[in-house]
SEKELUM-333279 format. One record per residue (C-alpha): x, y, z. Coordinates in Angstrom, 3 decimals. Example, Ala and Ser with C-alpha at 12.3 -4.5 7.8 and 13.67 -1.06 7.14 Angstrom:
<sites>
SITE         px         py         pz
SITE     12.300     -4.500      7.800
SITE     13.670     -1.060      7.140
</sites>
This chain:
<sites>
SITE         px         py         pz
SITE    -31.308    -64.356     32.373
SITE    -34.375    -62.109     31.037
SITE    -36.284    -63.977     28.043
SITE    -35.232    -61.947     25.606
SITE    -31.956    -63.485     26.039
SITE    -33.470    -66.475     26.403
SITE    -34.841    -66.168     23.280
SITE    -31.512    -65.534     21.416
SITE    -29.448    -68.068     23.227
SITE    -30.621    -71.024     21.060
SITE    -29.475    -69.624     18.179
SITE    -26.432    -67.236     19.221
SITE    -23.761    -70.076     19.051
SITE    -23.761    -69.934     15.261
SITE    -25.623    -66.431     14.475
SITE    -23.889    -63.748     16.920
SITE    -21.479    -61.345     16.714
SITE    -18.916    -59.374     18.839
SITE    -18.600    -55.369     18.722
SITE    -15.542    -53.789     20.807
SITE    -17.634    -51.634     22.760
SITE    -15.475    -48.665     22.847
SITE    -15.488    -48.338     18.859
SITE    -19.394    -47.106     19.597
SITE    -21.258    -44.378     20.843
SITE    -24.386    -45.000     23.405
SITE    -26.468    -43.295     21.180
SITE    -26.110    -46.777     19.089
SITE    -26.809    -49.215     21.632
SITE    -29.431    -51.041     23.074
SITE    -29.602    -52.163     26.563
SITE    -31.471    -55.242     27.931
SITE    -31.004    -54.954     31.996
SITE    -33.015    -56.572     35.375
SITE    -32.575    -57.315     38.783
SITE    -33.156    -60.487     39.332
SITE    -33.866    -61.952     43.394
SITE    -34.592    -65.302     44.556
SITE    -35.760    -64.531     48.016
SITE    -31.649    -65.257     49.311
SITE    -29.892    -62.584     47.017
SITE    -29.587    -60.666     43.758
SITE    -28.016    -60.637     40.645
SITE    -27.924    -57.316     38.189
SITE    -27.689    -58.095     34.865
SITE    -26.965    -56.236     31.932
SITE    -26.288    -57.105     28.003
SITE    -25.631    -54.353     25.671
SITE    -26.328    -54.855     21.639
SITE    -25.014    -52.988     18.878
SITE    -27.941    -51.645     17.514
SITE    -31.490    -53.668     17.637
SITE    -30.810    -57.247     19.985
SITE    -32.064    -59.056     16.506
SITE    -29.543    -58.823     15.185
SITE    -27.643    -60.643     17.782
SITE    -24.508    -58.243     17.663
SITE    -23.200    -57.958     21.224
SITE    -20.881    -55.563     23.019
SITE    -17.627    -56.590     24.414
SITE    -16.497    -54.064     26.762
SITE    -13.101    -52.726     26.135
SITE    -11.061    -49.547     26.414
SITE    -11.808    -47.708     29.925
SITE    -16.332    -48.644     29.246
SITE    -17.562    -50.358     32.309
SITE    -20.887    -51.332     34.046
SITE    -20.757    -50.596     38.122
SITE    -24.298    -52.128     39.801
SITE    -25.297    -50.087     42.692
SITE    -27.490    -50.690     46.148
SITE    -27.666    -49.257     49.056
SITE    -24.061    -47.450     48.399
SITE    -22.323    -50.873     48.044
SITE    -20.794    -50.618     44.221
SITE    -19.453    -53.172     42.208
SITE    -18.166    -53.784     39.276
SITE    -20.266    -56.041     36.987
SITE    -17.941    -58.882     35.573
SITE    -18.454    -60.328     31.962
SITE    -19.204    -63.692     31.183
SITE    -19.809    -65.913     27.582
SITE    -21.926    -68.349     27.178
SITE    -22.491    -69.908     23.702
SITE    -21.280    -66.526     22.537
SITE    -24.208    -64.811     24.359
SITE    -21.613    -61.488     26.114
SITE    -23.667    -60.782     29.249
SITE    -22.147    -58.779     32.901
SITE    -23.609    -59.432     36.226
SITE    -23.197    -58.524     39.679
SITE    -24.648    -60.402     42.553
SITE    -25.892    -58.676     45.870
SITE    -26.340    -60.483     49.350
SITE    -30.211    -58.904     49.002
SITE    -33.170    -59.275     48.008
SITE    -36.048    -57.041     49.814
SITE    -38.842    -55.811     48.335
SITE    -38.334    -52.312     47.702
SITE    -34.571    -52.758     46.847
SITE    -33.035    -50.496     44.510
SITE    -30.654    -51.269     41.863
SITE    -28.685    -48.633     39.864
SITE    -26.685    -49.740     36.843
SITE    -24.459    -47.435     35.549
SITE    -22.328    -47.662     31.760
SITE    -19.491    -45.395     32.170
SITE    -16.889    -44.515     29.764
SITE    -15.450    -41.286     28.672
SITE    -15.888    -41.750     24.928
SITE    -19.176    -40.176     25.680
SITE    -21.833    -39.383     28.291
SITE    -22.146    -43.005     28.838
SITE    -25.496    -44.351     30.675
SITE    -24.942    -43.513     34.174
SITE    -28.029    -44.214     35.699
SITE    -30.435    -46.653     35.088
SITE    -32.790    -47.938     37.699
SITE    -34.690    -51.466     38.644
SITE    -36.403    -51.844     41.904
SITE    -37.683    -55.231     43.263
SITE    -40.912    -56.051     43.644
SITE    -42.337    -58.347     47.081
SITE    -41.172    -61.736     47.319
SITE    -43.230    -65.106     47.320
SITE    -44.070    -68.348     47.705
SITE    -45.641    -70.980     45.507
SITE    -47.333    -73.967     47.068
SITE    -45.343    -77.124     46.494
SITE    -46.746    -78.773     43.238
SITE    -47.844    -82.801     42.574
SITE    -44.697    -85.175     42.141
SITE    -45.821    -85.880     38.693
SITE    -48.324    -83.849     35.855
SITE    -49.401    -84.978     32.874
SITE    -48.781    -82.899     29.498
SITE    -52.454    -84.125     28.415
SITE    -53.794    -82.242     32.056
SITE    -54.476    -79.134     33.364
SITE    -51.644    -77.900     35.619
SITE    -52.666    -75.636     38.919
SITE    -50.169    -73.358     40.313
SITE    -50.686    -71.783     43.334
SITE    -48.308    -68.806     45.458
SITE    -48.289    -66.019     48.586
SITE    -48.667    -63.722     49.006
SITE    -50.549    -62.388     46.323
SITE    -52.932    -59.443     44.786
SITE    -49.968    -56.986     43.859
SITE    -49.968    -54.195     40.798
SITE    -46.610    -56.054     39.218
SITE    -46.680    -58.812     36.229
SITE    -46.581    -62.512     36.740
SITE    -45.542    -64.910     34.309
SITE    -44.254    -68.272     34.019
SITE    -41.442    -70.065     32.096
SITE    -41.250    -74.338     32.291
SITE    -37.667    -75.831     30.890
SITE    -36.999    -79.412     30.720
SITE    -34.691    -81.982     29.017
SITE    -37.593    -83.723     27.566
SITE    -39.947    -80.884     26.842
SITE    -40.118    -77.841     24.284
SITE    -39.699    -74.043     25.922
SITE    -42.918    -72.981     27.108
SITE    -43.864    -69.661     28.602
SITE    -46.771    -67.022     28.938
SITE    -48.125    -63.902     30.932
SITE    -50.397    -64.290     33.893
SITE    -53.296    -62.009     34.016
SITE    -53.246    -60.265     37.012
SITE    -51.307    -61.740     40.569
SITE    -54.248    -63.458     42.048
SITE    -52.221    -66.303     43.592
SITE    -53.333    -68.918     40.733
SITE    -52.527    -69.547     37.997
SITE    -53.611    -72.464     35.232
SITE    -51.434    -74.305     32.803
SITE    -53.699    -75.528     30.282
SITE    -53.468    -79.263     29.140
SITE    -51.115    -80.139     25.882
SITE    -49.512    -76.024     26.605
SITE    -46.493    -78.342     27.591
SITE    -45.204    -80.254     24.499
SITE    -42.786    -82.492     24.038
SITE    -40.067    -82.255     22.468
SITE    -39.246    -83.413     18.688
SITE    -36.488    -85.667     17.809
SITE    -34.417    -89.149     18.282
SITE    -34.131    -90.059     21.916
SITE    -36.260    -87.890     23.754
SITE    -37.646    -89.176     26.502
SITE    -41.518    -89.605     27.107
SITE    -40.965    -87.840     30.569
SITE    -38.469    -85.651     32.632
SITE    -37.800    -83.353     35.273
SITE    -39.588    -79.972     34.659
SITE    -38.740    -76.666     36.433
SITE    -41.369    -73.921     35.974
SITE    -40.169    -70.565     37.342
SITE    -42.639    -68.252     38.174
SITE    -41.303    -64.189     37.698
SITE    -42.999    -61.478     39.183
SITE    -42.029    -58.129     37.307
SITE    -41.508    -54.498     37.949
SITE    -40.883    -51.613     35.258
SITE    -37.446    -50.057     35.434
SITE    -36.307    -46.754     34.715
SITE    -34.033    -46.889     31.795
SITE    -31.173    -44.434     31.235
SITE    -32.242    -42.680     27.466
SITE    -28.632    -41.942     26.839
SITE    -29.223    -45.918     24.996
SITE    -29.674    -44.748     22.138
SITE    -31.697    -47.498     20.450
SITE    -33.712    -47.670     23.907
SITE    -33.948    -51.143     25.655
SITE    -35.699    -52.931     28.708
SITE    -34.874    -52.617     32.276
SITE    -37.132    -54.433     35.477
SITE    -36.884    -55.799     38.326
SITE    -37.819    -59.408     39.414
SITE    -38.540    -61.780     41.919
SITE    -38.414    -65.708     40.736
SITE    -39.528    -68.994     42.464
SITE    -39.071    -72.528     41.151
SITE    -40.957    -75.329     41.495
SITE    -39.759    -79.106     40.162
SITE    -41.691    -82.472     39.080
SITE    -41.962    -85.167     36.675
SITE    -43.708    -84.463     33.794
SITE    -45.220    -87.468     31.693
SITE    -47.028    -88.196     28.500
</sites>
């Protein structure tokens, strides 16, 4: 899941909306797409908005529309799934090689469609494994190889106990700092004081997206690791 859809997910079970996809033209949709590998395989994602993704208006694909992920000359057809209302389609490919190329393609007969917009991973690595426990109050180190590529890094940390937390990396040096109190958590009854916490570490590569979207969109592909431990006050 890209974080723009992240972003939208806490709030899409009361706030979205569902278009029937073949009641619009491309030139009124928006496009957020990636390739997403985790060293083992890949899974091609795309979610299509009606207009600007703010506005949390998603398409449902009906009529003859659908969205065929490509690699390598293996096609399939991208299958929709709904979570908290969020409409998303993915694919998932046995792959994940630096270099791979991923070609999703909208295709309906209404119009021109999308046919052919690409993502193409970036190299794979490996972060070191991290302490059993971190303090919120401490620096956190985070360490990974091979490094010293042109592509974005970021991380993203998620937790039961903890707020959503996330930020760009300057440059892919290999390290990486988390500074103390970035890491909050969260507010409310019954929250515990500490928790599993899973920071996933993306490294990011510029698609080419297909400019039949009309209201334009994102497209990249990705490589993400995870690493695990106990965070505490």
């Amino acid at each position: 899941m890209s974080k723009l859809l992240l972003a939208f997910v806490s709030v899409a079970s009361f706030a979205c909306t569902k278009t029937e996809s073949s009641d619009i033209l491309t030139s009124g949709v928006y496009a957020d797409l990636s390739a997403i590998g985790d060293g083992t395989t890949t899974d091609v994602s795309a979610t299509l908005f009606l207009g600007q993704p703010i506005n949390l208006n998603y398409l449902d694909l009906t009529g003859d529309d659908r969205l065929i992920a490509s690699d390598g000359g293996e096609d399939k057809t991208m299958i929709e799934s709904e979570i908290l209302n969020v409409v998303s389609h993915h694919a998932e490919f046995t792959t994940s090689a630096e270099g791979d190329e991923f070609e999703i393609s909208f295709l309906r007969t209404v119009d021109a469609g999308a046919p052919s917009s690409l993502a193409t991973l970036p190299a794979g690595f490996t972060p070191d494994p991290p302490p059993t426990t971190a303090s919120r109050a401490a620096e956190l180190a985070i360490t990974w190889s091979p490094s010293a590529t042109t592509d974005t890094m970021s991380w993203q940390a998620t937790g039961d106990c903890i707020e959503l937390a996330s930020s760009p990396i300057t440059g892919d040096t290999g390290t990486a700092a988390i500074p103390a109190n970035t890491i909050k958590k969260r507010m409310g009854a019954n929250i515990a004081d500490q928790c599993t916490v899973t920071v996933t570490l993306v490294r990011s590569r510029p698609g080419e997206l297909d400019s039949h979207y009309g209201k334009g969109g994102q497209i990249s592909g990705q490589q993400r690791r995870a690493i695990t431990f106990t965070s505490t006050p």
